[in-house]
C-alpha positions as CSV (number, residue, x, y, z in Angstrom):
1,X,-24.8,-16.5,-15.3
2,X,-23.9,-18.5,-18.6
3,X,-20.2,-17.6,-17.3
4,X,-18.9,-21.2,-18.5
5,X,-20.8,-21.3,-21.5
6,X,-19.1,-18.2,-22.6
7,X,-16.0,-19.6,-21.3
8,X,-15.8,-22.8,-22.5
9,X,-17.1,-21.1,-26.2
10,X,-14.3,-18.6,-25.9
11,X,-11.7,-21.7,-25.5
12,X,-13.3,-24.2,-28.2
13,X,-12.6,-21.6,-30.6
14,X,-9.3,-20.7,-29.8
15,X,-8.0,-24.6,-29.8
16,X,-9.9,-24.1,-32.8
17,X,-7.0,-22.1,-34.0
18,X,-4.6,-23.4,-32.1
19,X,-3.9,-26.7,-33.2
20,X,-3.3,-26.4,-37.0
21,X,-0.6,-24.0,-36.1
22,X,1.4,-25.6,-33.2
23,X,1.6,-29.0,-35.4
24,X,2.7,-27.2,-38.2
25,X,6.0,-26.2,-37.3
26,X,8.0,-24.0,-34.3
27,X,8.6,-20.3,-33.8
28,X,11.6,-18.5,-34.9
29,X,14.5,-18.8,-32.5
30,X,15.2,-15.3,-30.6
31,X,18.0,-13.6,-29.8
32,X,19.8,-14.3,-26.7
33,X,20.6,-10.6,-25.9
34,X,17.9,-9.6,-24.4
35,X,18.1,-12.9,-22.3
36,X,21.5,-11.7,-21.1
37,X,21.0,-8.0,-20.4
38,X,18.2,-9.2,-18.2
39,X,20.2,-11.8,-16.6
40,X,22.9,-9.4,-15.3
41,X,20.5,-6.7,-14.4
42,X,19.3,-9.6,-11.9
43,X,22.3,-10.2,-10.6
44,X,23.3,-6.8,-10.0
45,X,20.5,-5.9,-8.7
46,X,20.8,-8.5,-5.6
47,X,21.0,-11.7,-7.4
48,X,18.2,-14.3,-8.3
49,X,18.3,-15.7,-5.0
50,X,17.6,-12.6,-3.0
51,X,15.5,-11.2,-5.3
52,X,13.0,-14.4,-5.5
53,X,12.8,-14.2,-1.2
54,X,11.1,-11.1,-1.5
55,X,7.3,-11.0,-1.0
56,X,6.3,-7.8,-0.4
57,X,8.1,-4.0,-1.7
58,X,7.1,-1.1,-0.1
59,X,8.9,2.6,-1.0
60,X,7.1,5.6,0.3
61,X,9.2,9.3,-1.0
62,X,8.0,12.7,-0.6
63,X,8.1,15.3,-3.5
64,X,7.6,19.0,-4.0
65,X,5.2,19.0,-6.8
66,X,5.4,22.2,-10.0
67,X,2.8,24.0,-8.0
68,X,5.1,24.3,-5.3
69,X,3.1,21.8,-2.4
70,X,4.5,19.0,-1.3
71,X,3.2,15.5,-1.1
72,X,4.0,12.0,-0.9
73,X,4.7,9.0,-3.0
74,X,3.4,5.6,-2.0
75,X,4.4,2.3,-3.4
76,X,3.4,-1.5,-1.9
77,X,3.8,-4.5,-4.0
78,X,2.9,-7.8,-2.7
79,X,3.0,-11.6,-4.4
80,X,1.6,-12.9,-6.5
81,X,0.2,-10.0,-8.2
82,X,-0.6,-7.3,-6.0
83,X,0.4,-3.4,-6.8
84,X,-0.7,0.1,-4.8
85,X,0.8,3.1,-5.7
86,X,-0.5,6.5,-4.5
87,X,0.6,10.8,-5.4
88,X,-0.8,12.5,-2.2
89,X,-1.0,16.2,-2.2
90,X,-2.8,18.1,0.2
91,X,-6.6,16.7,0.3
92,X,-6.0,15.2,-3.7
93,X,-4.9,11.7,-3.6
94,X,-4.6,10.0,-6.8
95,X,-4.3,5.9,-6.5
96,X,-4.1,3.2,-8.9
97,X,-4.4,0.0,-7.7
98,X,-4.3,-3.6,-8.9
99,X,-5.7,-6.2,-5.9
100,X,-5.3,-9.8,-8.3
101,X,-8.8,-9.5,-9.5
102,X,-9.8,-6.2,-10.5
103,X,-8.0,-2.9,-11.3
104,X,-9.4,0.3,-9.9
105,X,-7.9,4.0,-9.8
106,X,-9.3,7.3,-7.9
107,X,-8.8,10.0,-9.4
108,X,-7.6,13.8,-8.1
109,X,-11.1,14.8,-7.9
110,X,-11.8,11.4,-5.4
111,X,-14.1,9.9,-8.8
112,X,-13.6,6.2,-7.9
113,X,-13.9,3.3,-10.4
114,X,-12.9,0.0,-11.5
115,X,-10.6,-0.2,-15.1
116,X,-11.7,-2.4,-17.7
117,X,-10.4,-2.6,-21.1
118,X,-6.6,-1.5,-22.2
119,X,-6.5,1.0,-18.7
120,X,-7.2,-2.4,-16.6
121,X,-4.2,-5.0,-18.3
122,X,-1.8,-1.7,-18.1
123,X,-2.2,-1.4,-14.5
124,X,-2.6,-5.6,-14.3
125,X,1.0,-5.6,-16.6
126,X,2.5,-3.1,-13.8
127,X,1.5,-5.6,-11.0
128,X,3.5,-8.5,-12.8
129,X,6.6,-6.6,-13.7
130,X,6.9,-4.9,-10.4
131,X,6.1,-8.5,-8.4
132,X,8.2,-10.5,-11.0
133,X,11.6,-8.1,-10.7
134,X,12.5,-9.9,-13.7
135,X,13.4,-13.1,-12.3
136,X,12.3,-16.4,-14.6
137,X,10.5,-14.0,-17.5
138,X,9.3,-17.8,-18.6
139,X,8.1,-18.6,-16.0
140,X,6.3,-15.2,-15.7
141,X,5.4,-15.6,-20.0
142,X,7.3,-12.3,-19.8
143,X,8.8,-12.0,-23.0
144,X,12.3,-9.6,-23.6
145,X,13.0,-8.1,-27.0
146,X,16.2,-5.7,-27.8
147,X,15.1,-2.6,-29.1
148,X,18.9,-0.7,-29.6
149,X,20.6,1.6,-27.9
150,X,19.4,4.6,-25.9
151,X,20.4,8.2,-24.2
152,X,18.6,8.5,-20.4
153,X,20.3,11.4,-19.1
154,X,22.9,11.8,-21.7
155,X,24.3,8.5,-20.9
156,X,24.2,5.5,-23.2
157,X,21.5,2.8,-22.5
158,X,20.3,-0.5,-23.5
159,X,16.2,-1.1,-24.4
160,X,14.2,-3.4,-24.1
161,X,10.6,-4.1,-24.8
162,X,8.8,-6.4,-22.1
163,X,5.6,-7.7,-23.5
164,X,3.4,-9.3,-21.1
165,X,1.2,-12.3,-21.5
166,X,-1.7,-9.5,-22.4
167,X,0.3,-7.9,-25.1
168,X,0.8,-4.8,-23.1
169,X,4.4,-3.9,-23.8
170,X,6.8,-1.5,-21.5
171,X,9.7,-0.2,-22.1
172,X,12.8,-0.7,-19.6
173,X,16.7,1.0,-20.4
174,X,19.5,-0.4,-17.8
175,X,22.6,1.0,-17.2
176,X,25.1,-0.9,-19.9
177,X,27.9,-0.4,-16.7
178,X,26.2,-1.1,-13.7
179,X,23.3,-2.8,-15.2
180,X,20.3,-1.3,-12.9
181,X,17.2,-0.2,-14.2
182,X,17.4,3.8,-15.3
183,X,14.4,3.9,-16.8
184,X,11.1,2.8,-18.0
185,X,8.3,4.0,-19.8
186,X,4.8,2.9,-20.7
187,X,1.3,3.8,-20.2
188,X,-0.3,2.4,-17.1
189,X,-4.2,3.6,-16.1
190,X,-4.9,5.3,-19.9
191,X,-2.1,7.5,-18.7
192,X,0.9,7.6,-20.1
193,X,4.2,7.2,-17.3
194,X,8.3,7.8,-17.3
195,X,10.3,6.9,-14.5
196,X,14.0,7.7,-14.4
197,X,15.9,6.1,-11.3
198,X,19.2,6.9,-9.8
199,X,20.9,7.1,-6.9
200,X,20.7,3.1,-5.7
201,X,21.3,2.0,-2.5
202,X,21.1,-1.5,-0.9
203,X,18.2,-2.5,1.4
204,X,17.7,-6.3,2.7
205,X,20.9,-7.1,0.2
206,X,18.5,-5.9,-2.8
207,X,19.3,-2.2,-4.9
208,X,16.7,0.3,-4.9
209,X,16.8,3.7,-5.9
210,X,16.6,6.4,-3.7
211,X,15.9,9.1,-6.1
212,X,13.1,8.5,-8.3
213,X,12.1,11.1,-11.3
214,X,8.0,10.6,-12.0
215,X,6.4,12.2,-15.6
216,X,2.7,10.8,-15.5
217,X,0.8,12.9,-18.4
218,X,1.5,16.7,-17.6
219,X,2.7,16.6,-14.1
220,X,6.3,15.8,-12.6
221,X,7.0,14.7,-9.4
222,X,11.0,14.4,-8.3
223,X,10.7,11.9,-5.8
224,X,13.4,11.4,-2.5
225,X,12.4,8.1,-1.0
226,X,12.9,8.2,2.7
227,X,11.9,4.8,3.7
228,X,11.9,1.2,2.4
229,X,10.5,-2.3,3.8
230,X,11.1,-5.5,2.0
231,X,9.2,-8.6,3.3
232,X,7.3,-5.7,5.7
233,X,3.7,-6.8,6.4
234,X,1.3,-5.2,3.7
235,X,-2.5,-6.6,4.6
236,X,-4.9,-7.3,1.2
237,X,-6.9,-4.4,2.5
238,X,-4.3,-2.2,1.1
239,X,-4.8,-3.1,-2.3
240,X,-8.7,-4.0,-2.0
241,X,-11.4,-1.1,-3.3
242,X,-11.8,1.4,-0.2
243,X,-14.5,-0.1,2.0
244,X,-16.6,2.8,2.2
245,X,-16.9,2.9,-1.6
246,X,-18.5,-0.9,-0.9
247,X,-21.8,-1.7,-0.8
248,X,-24.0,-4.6,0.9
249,X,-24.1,-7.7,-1.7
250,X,-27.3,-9.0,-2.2
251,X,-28.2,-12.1,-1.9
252,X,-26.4,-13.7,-4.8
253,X,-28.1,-17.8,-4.7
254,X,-30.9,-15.5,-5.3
255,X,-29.6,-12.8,-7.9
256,X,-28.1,-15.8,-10.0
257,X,-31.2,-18.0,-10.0
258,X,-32.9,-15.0,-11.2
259,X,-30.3,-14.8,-14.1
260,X,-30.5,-18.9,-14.9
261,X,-34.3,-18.1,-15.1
262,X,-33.8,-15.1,-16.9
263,X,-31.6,-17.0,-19.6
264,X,-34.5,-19.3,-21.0
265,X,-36.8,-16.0,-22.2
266,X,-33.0,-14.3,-23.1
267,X,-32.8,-17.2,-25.4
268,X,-36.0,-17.0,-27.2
269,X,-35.5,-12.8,-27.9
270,X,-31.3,-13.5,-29.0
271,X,-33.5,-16.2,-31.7
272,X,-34.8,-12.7,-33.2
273,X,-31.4,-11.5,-33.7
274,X,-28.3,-12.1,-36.4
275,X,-25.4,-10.2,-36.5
276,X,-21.7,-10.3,-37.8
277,X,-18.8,-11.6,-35.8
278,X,-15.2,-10.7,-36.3
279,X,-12.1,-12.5,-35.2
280,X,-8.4,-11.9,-34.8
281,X,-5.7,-14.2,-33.8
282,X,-2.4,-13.0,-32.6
283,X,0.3,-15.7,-32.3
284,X,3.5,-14.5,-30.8
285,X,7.5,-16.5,-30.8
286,X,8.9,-16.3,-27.5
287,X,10.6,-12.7,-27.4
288,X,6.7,-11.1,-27.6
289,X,6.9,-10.2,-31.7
290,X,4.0,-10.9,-33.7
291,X,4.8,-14.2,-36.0
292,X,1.3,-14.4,-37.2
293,X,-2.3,-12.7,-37.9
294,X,-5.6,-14.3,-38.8
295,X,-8.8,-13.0,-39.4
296,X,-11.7,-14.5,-40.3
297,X,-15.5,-12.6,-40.7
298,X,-18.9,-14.6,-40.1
299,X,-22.5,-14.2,-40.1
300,X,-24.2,-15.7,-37.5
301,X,-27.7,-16.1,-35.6
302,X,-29.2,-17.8,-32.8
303,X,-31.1,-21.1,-32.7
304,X,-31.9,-22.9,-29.6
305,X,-29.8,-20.6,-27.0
306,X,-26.6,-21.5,-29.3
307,X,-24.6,-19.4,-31.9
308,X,-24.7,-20.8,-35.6
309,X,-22.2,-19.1,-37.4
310,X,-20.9,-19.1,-40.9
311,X,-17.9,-17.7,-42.3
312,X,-17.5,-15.9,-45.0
313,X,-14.5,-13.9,-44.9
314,X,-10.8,-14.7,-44.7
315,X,-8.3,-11.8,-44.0
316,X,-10.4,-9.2,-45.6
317,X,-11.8,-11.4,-48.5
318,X,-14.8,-13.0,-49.4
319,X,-14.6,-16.8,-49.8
320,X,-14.9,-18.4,-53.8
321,X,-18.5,-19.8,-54.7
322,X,-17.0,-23.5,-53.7
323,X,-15.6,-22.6,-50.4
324,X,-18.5,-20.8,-49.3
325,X,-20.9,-23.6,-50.3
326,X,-18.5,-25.9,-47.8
327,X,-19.5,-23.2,-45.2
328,X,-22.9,-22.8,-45.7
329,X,-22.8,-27.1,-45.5
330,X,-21.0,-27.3,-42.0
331,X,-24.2,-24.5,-40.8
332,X,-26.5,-26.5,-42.6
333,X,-25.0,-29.4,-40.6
334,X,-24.7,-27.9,-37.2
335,X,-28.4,-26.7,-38.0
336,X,-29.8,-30.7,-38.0
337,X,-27.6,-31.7,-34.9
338,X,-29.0,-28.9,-32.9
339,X,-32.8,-29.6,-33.7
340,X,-31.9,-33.3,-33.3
341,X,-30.4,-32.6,-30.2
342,X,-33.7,-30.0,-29.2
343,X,-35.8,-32.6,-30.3
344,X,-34.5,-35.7,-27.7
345,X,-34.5,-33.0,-24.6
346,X,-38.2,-32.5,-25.3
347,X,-39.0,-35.6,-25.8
348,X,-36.8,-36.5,-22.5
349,X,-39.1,-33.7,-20.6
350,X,-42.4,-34.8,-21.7
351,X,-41.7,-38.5,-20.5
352,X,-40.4,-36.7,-17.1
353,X,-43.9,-35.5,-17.1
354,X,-45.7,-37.9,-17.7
355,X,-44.0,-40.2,-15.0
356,X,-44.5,-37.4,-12.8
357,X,-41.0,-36.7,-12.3
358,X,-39.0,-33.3,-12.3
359,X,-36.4,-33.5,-15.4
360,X,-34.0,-31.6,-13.6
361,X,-31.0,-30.7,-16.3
362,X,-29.3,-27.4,-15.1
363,X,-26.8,-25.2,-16.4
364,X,-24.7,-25.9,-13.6
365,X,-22.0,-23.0,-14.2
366,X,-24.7,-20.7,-11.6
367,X,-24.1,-23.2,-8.1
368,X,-20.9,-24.2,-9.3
369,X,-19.5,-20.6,-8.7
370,X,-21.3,-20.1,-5.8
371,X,-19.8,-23.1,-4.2
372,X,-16.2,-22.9,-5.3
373,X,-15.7,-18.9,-5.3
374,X,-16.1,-16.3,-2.7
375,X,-17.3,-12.7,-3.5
376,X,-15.7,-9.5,-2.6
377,X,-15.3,-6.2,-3.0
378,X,-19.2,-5.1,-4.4
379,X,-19.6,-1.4,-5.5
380,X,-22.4,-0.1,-7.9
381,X,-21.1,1.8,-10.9
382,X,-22.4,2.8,-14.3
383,X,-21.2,0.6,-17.5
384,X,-22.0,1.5,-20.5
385,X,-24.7,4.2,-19.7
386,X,-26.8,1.4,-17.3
387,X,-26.4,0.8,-13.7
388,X,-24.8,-2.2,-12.3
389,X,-23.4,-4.4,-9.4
390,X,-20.1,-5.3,-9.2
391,X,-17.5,-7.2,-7.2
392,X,-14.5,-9.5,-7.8
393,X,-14.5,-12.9,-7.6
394,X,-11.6,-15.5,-6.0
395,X,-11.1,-19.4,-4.9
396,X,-12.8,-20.1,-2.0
397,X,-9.5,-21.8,0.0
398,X,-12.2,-23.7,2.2
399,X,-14.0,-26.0,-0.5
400,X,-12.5,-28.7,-1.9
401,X,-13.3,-29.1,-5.4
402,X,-14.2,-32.8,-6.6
403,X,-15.7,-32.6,-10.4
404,X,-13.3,-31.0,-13.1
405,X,-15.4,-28.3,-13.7
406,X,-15.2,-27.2,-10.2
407,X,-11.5,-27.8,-10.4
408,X,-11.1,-25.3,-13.5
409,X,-13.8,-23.2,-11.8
410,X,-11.5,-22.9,-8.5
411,X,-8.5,-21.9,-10.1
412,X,-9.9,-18.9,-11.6
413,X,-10.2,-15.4,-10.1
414,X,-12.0,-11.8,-11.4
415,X,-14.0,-9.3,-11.7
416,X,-17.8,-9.5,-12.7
417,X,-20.7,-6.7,-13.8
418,X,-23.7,-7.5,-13.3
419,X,-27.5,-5.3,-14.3
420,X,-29.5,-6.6,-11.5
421,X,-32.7,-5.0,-13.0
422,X,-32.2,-7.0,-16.9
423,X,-31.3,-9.7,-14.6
424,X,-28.0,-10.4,-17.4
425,X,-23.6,-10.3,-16.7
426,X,-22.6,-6.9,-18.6
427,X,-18.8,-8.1,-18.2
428,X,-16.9,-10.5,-17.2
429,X,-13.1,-10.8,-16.7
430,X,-11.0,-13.9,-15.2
431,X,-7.7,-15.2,-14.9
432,X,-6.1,-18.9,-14.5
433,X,-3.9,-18.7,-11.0
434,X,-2.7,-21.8,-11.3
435,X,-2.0,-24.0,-14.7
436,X,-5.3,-26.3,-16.0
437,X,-4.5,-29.5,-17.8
438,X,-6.7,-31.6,-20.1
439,X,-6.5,-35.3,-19.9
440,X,-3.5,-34.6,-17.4
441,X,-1.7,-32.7,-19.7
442,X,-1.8,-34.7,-22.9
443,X,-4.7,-33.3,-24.7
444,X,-3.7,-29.5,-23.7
445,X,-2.4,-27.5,-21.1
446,X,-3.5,-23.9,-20.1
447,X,-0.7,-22.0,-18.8
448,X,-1.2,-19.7,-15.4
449,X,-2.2,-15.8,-16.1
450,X,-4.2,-17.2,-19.6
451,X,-7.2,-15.0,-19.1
452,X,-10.9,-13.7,-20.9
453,X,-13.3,-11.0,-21.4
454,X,-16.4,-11.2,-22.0
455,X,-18.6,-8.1,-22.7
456,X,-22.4,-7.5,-23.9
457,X,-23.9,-4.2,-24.7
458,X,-27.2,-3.6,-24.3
459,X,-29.8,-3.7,-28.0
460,X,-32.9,-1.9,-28.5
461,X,-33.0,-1.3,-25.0
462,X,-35.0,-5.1,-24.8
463,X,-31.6,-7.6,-24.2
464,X,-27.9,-8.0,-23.5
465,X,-26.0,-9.5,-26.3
466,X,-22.2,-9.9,-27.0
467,X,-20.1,-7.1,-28.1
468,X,-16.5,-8.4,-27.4
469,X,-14.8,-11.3,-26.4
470,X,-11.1,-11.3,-26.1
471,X,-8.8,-14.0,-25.3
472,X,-5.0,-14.0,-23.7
473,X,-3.8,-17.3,-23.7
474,X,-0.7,-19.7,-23.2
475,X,-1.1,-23.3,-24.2
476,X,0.8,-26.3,-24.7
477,X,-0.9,-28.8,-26.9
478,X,-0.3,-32.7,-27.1
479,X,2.8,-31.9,-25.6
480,X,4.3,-30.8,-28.6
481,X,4.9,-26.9,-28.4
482,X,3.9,-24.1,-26.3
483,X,3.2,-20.7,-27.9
484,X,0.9,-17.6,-27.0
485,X,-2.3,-16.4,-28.8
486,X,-4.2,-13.2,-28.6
487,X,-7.6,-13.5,-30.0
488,X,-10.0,-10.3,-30.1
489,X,-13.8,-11.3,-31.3
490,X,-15.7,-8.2,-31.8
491,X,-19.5,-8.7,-32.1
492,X,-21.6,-6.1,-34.3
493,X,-24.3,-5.1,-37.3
494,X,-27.2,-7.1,-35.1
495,X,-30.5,-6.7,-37.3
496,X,-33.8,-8.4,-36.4
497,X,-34.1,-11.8,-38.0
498,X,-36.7,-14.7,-38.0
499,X,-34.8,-17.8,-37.2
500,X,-37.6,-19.9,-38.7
501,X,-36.3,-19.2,-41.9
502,X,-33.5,-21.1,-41.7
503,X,-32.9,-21.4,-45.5
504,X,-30.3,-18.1,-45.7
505,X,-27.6,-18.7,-44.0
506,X,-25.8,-15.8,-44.6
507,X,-26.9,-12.2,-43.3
508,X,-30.1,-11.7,-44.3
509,X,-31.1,-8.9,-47.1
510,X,-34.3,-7.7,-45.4
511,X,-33.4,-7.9,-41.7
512,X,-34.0,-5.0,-40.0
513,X,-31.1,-2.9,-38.3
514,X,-31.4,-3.2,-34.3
515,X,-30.2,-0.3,-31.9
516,X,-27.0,-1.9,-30.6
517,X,-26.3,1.3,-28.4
518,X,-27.6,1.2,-24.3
């Protein structure tokens, strides 16, 4: 499935990045204000204590919508990350749901589907806000930001812009006399959402509204909750994609050794192919505002299953004769090392053969996963204009991991597409659970919730190559400082290319254009 080989490339090059900036200096200090306002919104809202008891949320309302029908209004939340909600009117129900893999919405004409892209981290950024209730925003890598004073309801408010580990942002106003939550806006699902609260009363020793005003896109809904269960039962089904959407998984130790097979001729083809690769890093100071933007513009191509790449762009501008020579040096470099490197496995196989024996060197990323994670949730859906499988993917609690890479393996959890007939992933997106330190936490240390995307699209309808990598991540390294990175890698221009000639590095004049479209 090459899933830790795009992993582990994804993470190379953010440390990559990473390190010349944290030992250069620290972030701007914040302000505290935002710090506070959050602090006594907490308390009056049932106090730290109460507040961090409560596992599950559930508020169910009913409405009388414009049209005149009535309906209801559903609501479950469950730790860590869990988040249903649900507008039922008549026979239309329309649900967005986040079950700590994979996002998914139906619409009001029952359409069904999983959210990738912007639509999935808005509804994953809902989960966390709704699950954290602001308690410990570090320890969440929620960060706060004043953003002035507001009106909600002709009454003075004060805002402030929660940005989440993803750099989705949301906008909360509290009350500056009671200091509950009267608002917040955002866009959750690709739809844009306000929600104006009033009329709180306690349950379990926590406040919750009782009136709740809902503008999603065009419609309004003026919601009057009639029930609410804190620490109620809520079973994963709840949040999981409706059953008899689901289909029968195949035999995945099957469909994967298909893929690893697959890979080897996938390699050979991706050696016909160069291509331009763009990259933007994000860093952020602890209150979720942008303190700095790289990016940086290579050429690349394919040798021996591996990317050479070769940069030769800065922020928008082409490098000087002398600093492009250095580049086109380190390729030349990386070049050598990788036909050494070719050279020694060939000559390792041959001697295998001759002695008779079966070399057997394995990606092992393909039986690791199998091992480690247990798969759930499969539905067949259309990506990108071709069919394919997919199904989320969590820890399996009964293994116990022993390597490291089953460790860092085990503590991830997502979603994966997969074209059964190309035999190739499509997508993939993961998340950390839990934190994963290198060299116990000297060399680095990935926080919980850092998370990936990996994406290919399909090119002149022959192979699957990469079209966008994107990277959400919270590190500390050497024990120094910890900061968060964004990094978006956007893969494009592929044009046929003979890797033979190995003499250009840069993108070659008299390549052919390729098809990148499905």
């Amino acid at each position: 499935m090459r899933t830790r080989v795009h992993y582990y490339l994804i993470l190379a090059r953010f440390l990559a990045l990473a390190f010349p900036a944290i030992l250069a200096g620290t972030a701007p200090a914040g302000a505290q204000e935002p710090g506070k306002i959050v602090d006594q919104y907490v308390k009056a809202a049932g106090g730290a204590k109460t507040l961090g008891r409560m596992q599950t949320l559930t508020i169910e309302g009913a409405f009388t919508g414009a049209d005149g029908k009535a309906g209801t209004y559903t609501l479950d939340a469950k730790l860590p990350n869990r988040l249903y909600t649900e507008l039922l009117t008549g026979e239309h129900s329309v649900i967005e749901a986040y079950n700590g893999k994979s996002a998914w919405h139906q619409t009001a004409t029952g359409e069904l589907g999983t959210l990738t892209g912007p639509e999935g981290a808005q509804l994953e950024a809902a989960s966390q806000i709704y699950n954290s209730r602001l308690v410990d925003l570090k320890k969440h890598k929620i960060a706060a930001a004043f953003a002035g004073h507001a009106q909600v309801r002709g009454k003075d408010a004060l805002e402030l812009e929660i940005t989440l580990p993803t750099g989705i942002k949301r906008q909360m106003f509290f009350d500056p006399q009671s200091h509950l939550l009267v608002k917040e806006a955002g866009t959750v699902g690709g739809v844009d959402e306000v929600l104006l609260y009033d009329d709180y009363h306690a349950e379990s020793g926590v406040q919750i509204p009782h009136r709740i005003e809902l503008h999603r896109g065009g419609d309004s809904y003026d919601i009057a909750v009639t029930r609410v269960a804190i620490n109620g039962t809520i079973g994963e089904r709840v949040f999981d994609f409706p059953k008899k959407s689901q289909v029968q998984l195949p035999d995945l130790k099957a469909l994967f050794k298909e893929i690893d097979e697959n890979q080897k001729a996938i390699d050979k083809i991706k050696e016909n192919y160069a291509g331009t690769r763009d990259e933007e890093a994000t860093e952020y100071d602890k209150n979720g505002k942008e303190s700095k933007k790289e990016r940086k513009e290579f050429s690349f191509f394919y040798l021996n299953g591996e990317e050479i790449s070769t940069l030769v762009k800065k922020d928008g501008k082409a490098l000087s004769d002398s600093e492009q020579k250095k580049e086109d040096e380190k390729t030349q470099k990386r070049i050598a090392e990788l036909q050494k490197k070719e050279a020694k496995k060939e000559a390792k196989e041959e001697k295998a053969k001759e002695e008779g024996k079966a070399d057997k060197e394995e990606d092992p990323g393909i039986e690791v996963f199998l091992r480690v994670c247990q798969f759930v949730n499969p539905r067949r859906e259309r990506f990108r204009g071709q069919d394919v499988l997919v199904f989320d993917f969590e820890p399996n609690p009964e293994y116990k991991a022993r390597k490291l890479e089953e460790k860092v393996v085990q503590k991830l959890a997502g979603v994966v597409w997969i074209d059964e007939k190309a035999h190739d992933v499509a997508r993939l997106e993961a998340y950390f659970l839990s934190d994963v330190k290198f060299a116990g936490g000297l060399l680095a240390n990935l926080q919980k919730g850092t998370s990936f995307v990996f994406e290919q699209g399909f090119v002149n309808n022959e192979i699957w190559l990469p079209t966008y990598e994107e990277a959400h991540v919270g590190v500390r390294v050497l024990l120094v400082k910890g900061f968060k990175i964004n990094m978006v890698t956007r893969y494009s221009d592929y044009k046929r290319f003979n890797v033979e000639t190995l003499a250009t590095i840069g993108k070659p004049k008299d390549a052919a254009p390729a098809d990148p479209k499905p």
